[in-house]
MDTraj code that builds the backbone (N, CA, C; nanometers):
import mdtraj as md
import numpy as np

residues = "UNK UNK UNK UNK UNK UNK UNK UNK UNK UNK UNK UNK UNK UNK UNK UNK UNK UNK UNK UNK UNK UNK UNK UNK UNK UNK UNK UNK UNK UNK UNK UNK UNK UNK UNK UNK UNK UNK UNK UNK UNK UNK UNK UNK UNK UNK UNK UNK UNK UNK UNK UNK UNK UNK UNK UNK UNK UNK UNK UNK UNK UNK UNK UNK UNK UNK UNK UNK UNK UNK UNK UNK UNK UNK UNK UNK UNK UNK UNK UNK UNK UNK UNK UNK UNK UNK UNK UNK UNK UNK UNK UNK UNK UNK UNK UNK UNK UNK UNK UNK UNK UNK UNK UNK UNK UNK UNK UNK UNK UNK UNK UNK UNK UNK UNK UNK UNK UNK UNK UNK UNK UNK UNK UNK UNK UNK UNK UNK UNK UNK UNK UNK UNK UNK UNK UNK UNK UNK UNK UNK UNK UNK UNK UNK UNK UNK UNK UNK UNK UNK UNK UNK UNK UNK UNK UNK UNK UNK UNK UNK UNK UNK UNK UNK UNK UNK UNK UNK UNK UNK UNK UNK UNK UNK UNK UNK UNK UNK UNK UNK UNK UNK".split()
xyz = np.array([
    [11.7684, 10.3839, 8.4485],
    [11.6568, 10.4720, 8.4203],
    [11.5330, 10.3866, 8.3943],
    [11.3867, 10.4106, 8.4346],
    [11.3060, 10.3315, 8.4517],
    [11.1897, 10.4476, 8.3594],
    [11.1837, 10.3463, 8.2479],
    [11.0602, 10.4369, 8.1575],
    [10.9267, 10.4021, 8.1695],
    [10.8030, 10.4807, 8.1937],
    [10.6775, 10.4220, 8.2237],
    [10.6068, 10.4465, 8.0828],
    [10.5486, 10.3006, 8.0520],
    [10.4839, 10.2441, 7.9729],
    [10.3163, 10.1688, 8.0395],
    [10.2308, 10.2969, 8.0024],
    [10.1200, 10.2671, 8.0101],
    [10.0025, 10.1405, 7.9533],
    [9.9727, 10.0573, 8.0361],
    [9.9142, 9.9483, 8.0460],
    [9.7516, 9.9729, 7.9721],
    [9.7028, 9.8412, 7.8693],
    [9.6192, 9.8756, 7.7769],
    [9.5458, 9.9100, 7.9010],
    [9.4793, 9.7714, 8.0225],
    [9.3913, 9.8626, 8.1159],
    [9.3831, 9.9802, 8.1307],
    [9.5058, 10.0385, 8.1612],
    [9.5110, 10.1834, 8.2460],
    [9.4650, 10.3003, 8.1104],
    [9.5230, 10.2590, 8.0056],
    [9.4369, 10.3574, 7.8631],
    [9.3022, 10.3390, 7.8426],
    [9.2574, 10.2204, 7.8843],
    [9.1219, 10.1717, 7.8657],
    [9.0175, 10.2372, 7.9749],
    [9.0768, 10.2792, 8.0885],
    [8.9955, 10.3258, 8.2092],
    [9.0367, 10.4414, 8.2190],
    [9.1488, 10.5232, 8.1273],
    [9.1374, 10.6353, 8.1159],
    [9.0681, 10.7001, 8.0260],
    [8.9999, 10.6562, 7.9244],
    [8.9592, 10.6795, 7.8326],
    [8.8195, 10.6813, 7.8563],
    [8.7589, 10.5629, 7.9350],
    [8.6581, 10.5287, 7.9482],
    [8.5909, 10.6169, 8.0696],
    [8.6875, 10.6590, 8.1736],
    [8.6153, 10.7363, 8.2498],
    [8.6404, 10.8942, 8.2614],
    [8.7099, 10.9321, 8.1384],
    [8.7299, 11.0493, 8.0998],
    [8.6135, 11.1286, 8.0179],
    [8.5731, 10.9853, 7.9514],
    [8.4502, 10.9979, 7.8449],
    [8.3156, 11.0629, 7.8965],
    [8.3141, 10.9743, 8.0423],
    [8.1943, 11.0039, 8.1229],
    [8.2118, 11.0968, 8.2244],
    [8.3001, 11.1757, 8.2203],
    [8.3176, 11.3523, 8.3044],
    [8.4194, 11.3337, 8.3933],
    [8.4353, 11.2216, 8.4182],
    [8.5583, 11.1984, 8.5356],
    [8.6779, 11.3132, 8.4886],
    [8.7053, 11.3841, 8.5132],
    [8.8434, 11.4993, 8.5643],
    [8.9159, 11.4762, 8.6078],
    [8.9306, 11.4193, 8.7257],
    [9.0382, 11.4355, 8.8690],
    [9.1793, 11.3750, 8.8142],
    [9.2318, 11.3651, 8.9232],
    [9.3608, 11.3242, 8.9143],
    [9.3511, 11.1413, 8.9124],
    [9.4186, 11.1178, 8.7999],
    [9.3961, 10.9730, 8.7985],
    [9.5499, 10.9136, 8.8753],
    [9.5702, 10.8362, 8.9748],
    [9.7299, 10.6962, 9.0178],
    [9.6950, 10.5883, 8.9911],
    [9.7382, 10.5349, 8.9020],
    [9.7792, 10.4246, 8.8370],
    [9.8790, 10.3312, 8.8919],
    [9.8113, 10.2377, 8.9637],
    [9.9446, 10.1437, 8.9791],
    [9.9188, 10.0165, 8.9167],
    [10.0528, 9.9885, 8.8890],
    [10.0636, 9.8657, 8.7794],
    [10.2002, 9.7818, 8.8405],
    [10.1145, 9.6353, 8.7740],
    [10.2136, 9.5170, 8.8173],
    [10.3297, 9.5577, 8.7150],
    [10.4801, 9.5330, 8.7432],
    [10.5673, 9.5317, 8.7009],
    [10.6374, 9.4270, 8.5887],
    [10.6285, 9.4436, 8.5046],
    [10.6419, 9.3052, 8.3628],
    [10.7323, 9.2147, 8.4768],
    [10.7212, 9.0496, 8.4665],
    [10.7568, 8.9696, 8.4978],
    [10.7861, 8.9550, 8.6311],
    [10.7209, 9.0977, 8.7225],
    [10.7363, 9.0646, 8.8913],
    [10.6516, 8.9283, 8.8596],
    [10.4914, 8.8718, 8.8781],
    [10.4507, 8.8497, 8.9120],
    [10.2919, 8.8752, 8.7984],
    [10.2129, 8.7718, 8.8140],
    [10.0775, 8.7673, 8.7462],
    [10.0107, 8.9067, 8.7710],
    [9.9635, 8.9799, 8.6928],
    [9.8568, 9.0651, 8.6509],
    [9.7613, 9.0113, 8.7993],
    [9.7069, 8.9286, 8.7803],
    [9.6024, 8.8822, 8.8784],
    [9.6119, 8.8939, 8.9477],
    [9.7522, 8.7955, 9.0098],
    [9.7757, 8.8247, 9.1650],
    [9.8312, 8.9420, 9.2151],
    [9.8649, 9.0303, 9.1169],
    [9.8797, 9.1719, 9.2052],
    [9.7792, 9.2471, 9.2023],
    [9.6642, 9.2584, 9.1248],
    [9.5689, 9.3107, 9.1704],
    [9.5176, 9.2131, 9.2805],
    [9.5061, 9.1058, 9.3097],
    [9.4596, 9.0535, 9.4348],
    [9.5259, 9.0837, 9.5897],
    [9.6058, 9.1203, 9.5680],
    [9.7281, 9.1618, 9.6623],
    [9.7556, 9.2917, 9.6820],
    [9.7024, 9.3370, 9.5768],
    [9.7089, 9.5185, 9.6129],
    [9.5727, 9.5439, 9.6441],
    [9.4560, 9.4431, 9.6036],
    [9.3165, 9.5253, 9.6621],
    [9.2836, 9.5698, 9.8066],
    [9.3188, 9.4561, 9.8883],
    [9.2849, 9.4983, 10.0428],
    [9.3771, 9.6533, 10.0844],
    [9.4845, 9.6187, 10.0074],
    [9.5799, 9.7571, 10.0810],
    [9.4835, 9.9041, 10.0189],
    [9.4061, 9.8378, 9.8903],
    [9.4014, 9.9953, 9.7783],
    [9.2513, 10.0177, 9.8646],
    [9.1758, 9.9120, 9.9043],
    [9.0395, 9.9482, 9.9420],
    [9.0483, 10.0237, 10.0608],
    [9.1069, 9.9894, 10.1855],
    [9.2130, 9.9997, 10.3126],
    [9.2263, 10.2142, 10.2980],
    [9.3225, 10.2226, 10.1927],
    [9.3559, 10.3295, 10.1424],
    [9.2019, 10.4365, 10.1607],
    [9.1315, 10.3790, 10.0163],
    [9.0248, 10.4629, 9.9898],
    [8.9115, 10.4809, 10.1489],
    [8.9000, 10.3988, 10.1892],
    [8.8023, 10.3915, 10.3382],
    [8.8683, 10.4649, 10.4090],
    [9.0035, 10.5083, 10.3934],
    [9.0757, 10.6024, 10.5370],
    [9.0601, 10.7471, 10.4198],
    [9.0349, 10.7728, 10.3544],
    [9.0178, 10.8984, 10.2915],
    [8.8782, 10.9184, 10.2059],
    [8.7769, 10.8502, 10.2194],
    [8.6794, 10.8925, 10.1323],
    [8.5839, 10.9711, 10.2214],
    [8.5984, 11.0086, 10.3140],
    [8.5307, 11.0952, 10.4320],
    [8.5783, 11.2492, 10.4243],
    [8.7403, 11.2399, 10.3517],
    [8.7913, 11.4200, 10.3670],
    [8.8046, 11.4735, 10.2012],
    [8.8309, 11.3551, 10.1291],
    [8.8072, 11.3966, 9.9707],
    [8.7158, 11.3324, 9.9187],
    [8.6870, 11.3687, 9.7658],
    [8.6178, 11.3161, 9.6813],
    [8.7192, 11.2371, 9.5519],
    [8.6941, 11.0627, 9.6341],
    [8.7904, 10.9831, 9.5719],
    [8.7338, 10.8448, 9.5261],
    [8.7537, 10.7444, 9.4383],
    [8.6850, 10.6379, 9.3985],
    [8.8106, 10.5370, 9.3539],
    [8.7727, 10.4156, 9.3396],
    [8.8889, 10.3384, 9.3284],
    [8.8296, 10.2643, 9.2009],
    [8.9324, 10.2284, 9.0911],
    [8.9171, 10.1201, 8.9859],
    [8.9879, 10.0021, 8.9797],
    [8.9235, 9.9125, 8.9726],
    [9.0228, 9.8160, 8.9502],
    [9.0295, 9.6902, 8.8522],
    [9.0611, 9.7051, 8.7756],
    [9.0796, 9.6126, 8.6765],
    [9.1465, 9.4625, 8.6602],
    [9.1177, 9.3677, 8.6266],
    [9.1795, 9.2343, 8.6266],
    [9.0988, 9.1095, 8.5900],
    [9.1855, 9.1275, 8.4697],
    [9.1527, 8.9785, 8.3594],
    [9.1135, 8.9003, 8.4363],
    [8.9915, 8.8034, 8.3920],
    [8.9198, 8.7223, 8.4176],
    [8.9412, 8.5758, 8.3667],
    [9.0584, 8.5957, 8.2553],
    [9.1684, 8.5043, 8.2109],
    [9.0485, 8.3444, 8.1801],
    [9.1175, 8.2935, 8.2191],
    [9.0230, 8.1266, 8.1664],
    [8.8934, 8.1257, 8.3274],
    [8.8770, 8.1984, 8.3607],
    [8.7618, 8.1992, 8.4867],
    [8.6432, 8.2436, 8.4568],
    [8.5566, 8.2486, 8.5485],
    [8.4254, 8.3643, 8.4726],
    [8.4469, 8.4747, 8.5812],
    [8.3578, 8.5980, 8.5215],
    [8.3988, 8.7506, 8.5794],
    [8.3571, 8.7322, 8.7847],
    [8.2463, 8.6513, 8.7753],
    [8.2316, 8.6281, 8.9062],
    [8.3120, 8.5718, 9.0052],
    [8.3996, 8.4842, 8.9762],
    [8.4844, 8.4090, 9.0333],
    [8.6131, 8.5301, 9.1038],
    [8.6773, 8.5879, 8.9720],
    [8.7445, 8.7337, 9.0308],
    [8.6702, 8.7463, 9.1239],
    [8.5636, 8.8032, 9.1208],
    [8.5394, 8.9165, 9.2085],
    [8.5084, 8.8406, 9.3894],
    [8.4735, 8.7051, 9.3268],
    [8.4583, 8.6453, 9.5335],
    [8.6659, 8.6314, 9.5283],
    [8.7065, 8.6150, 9.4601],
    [8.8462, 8.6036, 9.4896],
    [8.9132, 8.7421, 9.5803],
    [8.8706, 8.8761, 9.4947],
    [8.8718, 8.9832, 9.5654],
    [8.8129, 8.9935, 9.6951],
    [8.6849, 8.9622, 9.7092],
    [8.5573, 8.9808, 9.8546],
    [8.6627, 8.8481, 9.9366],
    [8.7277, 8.7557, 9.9183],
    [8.8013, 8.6702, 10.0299],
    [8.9571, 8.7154, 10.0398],
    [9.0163, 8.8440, 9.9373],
    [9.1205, 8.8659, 9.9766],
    [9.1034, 8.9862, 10.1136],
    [8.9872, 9.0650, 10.0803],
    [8.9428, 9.1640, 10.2157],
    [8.9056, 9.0861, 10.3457],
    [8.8560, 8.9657, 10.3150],
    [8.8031, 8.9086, 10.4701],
    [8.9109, 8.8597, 10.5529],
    [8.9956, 8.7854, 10.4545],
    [9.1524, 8.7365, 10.5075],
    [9.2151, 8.8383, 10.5785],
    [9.1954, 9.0099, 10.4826],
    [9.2945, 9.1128, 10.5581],
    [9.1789, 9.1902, 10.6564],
    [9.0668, 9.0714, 10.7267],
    [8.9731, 9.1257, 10.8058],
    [8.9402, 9.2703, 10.8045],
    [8.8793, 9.2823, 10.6771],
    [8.7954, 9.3936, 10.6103],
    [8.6681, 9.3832, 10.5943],
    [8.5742, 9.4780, 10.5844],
    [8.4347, 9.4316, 10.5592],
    [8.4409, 9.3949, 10.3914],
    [8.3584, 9.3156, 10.3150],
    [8.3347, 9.3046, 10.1685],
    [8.2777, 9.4728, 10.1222],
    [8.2975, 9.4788, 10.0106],
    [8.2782, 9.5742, 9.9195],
    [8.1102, 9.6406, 9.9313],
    [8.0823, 9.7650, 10.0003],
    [7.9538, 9.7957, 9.9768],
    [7.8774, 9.8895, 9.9194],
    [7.7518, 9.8990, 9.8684],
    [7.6993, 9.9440, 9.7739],
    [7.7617, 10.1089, 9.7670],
    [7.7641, 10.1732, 9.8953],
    [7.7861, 10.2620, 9.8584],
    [7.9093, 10.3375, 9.9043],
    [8.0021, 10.2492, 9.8184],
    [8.1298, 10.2502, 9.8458],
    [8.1643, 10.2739, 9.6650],
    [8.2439, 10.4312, 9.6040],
    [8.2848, 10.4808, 9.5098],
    [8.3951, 10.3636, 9.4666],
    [8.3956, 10.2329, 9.4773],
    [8.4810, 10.1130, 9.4390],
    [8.4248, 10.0168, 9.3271],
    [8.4790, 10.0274, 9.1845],
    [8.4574, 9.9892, 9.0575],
    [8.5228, 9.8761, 9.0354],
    [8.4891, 9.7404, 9.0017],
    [8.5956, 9.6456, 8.9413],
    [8.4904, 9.6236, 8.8083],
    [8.6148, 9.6180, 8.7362],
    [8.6065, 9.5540, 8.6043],
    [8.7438, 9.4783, 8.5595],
    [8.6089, 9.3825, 8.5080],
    [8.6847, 9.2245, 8.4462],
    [8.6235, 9.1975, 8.3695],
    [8.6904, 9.2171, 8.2929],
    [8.7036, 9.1828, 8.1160],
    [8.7257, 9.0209, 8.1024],
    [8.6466, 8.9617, 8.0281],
    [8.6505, 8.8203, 8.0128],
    [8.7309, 8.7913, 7.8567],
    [8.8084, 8.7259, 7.8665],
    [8.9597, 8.7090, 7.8825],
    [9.0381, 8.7930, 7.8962],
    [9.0419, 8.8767, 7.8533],
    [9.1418, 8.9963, 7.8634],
    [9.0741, 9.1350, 7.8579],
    [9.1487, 9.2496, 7.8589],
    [9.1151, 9.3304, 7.8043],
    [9.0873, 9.3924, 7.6571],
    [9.1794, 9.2722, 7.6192],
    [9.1890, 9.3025, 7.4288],
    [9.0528, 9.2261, 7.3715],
    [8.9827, 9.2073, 7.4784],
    [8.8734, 9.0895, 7.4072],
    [8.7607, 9.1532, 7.3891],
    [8.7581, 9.3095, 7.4981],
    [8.6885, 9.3785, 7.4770],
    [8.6922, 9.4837, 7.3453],
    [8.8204, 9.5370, 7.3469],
    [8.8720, 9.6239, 7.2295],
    [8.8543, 9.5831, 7.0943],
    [8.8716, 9.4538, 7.0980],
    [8.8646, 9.3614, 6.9368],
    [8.7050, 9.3681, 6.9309],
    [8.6585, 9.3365, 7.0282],
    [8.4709, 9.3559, 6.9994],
    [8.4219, 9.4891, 6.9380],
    [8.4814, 9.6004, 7.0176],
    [8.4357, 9.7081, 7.0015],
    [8.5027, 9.7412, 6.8480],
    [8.6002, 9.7145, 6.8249],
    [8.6226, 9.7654, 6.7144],
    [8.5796, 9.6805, 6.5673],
    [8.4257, 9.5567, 6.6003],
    [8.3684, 9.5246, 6.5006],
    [8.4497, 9.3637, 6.5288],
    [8.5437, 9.3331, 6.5686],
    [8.5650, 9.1896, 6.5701],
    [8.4346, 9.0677, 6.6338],
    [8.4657, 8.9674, 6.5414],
    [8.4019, 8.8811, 6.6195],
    [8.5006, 8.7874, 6.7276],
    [8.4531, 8.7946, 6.8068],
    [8.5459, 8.7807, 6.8969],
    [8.4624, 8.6540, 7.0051],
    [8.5405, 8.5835, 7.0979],
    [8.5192, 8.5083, 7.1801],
    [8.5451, 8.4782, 7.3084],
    [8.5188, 8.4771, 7.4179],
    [8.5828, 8.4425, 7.5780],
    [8.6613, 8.3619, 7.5876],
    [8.7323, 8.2822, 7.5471],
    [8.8100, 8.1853, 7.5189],
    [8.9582, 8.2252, 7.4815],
    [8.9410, 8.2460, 7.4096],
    [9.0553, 8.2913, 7.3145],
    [9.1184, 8.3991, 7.3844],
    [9.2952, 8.3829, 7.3868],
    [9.3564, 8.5196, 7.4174],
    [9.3683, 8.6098, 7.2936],
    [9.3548, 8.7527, 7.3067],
    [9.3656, 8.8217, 7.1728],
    [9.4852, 8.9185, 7.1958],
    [9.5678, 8.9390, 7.0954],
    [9.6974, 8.9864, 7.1172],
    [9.6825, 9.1226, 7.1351],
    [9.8070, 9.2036, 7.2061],
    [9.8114, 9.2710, 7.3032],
    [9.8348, 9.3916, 7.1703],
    [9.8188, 9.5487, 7.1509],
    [9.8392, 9.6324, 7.0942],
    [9.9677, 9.7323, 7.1501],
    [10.1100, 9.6415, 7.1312],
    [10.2516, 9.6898, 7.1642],
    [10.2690, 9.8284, 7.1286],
    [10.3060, 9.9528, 7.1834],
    [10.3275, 10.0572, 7.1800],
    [10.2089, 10.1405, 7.1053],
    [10.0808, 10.1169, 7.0525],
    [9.9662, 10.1515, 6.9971],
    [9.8522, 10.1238, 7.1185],
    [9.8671, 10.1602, 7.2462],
    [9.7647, 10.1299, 7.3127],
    [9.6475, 10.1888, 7.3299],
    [9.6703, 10.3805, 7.3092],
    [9.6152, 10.4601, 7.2774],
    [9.5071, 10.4213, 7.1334],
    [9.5276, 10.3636, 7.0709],
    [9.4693, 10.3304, 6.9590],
    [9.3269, 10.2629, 6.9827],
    [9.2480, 10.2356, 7.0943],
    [9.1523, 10.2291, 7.0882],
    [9.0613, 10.3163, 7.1897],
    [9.1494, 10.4532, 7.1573],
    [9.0170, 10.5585, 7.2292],
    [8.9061, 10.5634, 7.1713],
    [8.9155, 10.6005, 7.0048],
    [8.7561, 10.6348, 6.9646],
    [8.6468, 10.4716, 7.0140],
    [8.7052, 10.3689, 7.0113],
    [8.6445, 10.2820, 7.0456],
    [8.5661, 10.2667, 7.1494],
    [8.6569, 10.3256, 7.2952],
    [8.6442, 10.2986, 7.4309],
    [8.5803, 10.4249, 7.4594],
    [8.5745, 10.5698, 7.3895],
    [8.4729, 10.6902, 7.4143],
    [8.3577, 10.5913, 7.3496],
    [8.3345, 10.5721, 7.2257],
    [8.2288, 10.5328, 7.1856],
    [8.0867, 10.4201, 7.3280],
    [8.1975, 10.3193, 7.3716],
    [8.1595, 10.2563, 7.4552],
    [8.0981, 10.3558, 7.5420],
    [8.1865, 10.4113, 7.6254],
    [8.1033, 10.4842, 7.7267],
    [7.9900, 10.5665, 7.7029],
    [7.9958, 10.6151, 7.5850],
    [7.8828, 10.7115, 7.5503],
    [7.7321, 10.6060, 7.5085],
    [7.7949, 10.4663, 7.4894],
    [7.6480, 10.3735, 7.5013],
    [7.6205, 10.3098, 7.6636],
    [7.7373, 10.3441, 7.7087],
    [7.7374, 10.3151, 7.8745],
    [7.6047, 10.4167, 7.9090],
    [7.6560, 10.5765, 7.9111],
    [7.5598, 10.6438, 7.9579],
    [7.4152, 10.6357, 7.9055],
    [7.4161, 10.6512, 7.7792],
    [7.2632, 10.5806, 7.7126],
    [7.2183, 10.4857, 7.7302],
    [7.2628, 10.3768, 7.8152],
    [7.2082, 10.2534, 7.7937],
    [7.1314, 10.1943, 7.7082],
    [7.2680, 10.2182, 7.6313],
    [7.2718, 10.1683, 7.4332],
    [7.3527, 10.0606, 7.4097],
    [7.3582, 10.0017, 7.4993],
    [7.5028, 9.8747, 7.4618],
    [7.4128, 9.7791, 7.3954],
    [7.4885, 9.7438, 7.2981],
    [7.4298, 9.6470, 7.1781],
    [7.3575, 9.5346, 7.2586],
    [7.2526, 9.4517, 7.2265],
    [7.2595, 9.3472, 7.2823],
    [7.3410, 9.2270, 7.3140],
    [7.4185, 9.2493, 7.1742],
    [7.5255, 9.1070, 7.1789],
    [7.6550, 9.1572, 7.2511],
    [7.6979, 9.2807, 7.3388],
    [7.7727, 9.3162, 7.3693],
    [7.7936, 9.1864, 7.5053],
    [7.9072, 9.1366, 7.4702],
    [7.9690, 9.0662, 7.5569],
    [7.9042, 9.0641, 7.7172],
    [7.8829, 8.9933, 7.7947],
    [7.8210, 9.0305, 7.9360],
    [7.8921, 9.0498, 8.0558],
    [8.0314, 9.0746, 8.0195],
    [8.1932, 9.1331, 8.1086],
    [8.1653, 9.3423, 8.0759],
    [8.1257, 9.3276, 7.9373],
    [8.1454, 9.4461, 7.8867],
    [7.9983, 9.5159, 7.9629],
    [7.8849, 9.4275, 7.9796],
    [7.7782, 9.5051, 8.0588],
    [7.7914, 9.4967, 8.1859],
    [7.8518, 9.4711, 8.2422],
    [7.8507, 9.4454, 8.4085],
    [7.9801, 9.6153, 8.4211],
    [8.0411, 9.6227, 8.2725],
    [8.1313, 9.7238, 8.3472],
    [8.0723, 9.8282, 8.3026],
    [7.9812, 9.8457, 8.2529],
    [7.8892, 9.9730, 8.1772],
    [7.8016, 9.9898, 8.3357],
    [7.7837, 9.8721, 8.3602],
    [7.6657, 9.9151, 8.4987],
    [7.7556, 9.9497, 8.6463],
    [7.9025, 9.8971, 8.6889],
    [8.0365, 9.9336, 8.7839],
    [8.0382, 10.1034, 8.7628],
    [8.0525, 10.1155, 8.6064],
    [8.0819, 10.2445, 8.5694],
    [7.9867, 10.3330, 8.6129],
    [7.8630, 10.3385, 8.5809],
    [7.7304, 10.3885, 8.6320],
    [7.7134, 10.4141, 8.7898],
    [7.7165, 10.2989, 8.8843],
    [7.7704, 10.2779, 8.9668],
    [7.8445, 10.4196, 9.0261],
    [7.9723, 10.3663, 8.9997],
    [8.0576, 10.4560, 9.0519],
    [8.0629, 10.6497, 9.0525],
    [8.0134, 10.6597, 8.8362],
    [7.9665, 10.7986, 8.8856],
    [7.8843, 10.8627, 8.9603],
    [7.7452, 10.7501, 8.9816],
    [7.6699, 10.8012, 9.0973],
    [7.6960, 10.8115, 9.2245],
    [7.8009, 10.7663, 9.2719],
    [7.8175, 10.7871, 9.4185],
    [7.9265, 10.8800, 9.3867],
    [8.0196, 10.9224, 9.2882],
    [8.0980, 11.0308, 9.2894],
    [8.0402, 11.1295, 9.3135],
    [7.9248, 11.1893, 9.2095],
    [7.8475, 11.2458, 9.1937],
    [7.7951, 11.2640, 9.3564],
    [7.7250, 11.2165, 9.4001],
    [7.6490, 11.2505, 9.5399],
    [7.8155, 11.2714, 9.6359],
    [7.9141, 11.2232, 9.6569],
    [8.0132, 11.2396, 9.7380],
    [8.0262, 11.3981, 9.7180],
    [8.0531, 11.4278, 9.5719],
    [8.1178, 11.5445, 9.5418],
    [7.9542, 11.6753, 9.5932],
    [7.8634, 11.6339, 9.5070],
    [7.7710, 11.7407, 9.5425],
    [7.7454, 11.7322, 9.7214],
    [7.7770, 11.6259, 9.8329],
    [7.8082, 11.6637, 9.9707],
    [7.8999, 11.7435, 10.0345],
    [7.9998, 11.7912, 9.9296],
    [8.0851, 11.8779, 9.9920],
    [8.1189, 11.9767, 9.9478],
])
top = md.Topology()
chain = top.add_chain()
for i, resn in enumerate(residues, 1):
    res = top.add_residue(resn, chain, resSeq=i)
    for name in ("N", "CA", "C"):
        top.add_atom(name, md.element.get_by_symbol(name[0]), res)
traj = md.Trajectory(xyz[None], top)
């Protein structure tokens, strides 16, 4: 019997884009404990997941997230890692107005959560994981988004945490225009 245990990401981007009106039906796919790195399966599942969304964003109203630690790298580095896993699977790179969100959290995702919830916190450092309490940083992660939409994010807010306030932005606007086209 195989029990599903929701990933802090996947609470973190449910929370976060629930906050900001998102509705729909959320699929979640997640690396499997000890298949294989967090990283490299989001690197390995992006071309197939982008692939996916480009053969259906013409008959529904659909957007893709994708999340993945930025671990000891900086957030930019992910993301040309992603833009050369699409060219390899001879894809075009990621374009503007394409409903496709990445966020990367610099070191982790908990690095964001420990911030938000008043920690002083650092890029460096791994911060430990919240085992069966993952849910435990909704009021945190609504709070976030609701300075997402205001463009109220503190100044000292981490600059992983503003790049995904502006992905997020991003993305509802082209939902937004997809959905009011049809």
């Amino acid at each position: 019997m195989y029990r599903y245990f929701p990933t802090q990401q996947e609470v973190f981007a449910r929370y976060f884009l629930k906050k900001r009106g998102f509705n729909g039906l959320f699929r979640a796919k997640i690396c499997l404990p000890s298949s294989q790195s967090g990283e490299q399966y989001v690197r390995t599942q992006y071309p197939a997941e982008v692939k996916a969304y480009r053969q259906n964003r013409n008959r529904v109203s659909i957007g893709l997230v994708m999340i993945i630690d930025a671990d000891t790298s900086i957030p930019q580095e992910r993301l040309d890692w992603l833009a050369r896993a699409l060219a390899l699977d001879f894809q075009e790179s990621r374009q503007p107005d394409e409903a496709i969100a990445i966020f990367v959290p610099k070191r982790n995702i908990e690095t964001w959560i420990y911030w938000l919830q008043g920690e002083t916190v650092n890029e460096e450092d791994p911060y430990s994981k919240f085992p069966n309490a993952e849910a435990s940083c909704k009021p945190d992660v609504e709070n976030l988004a609701e300075q997402c939409r205001s463009q109220n994010l503190p100044a000292l807010a981490r600059e992983s945490l503003q790049l995904a306030c502006g992905e997020l932005q991003r993305l509802l606007e082209l939902l937004k225009l997809r959905f009011a086209s049809t």
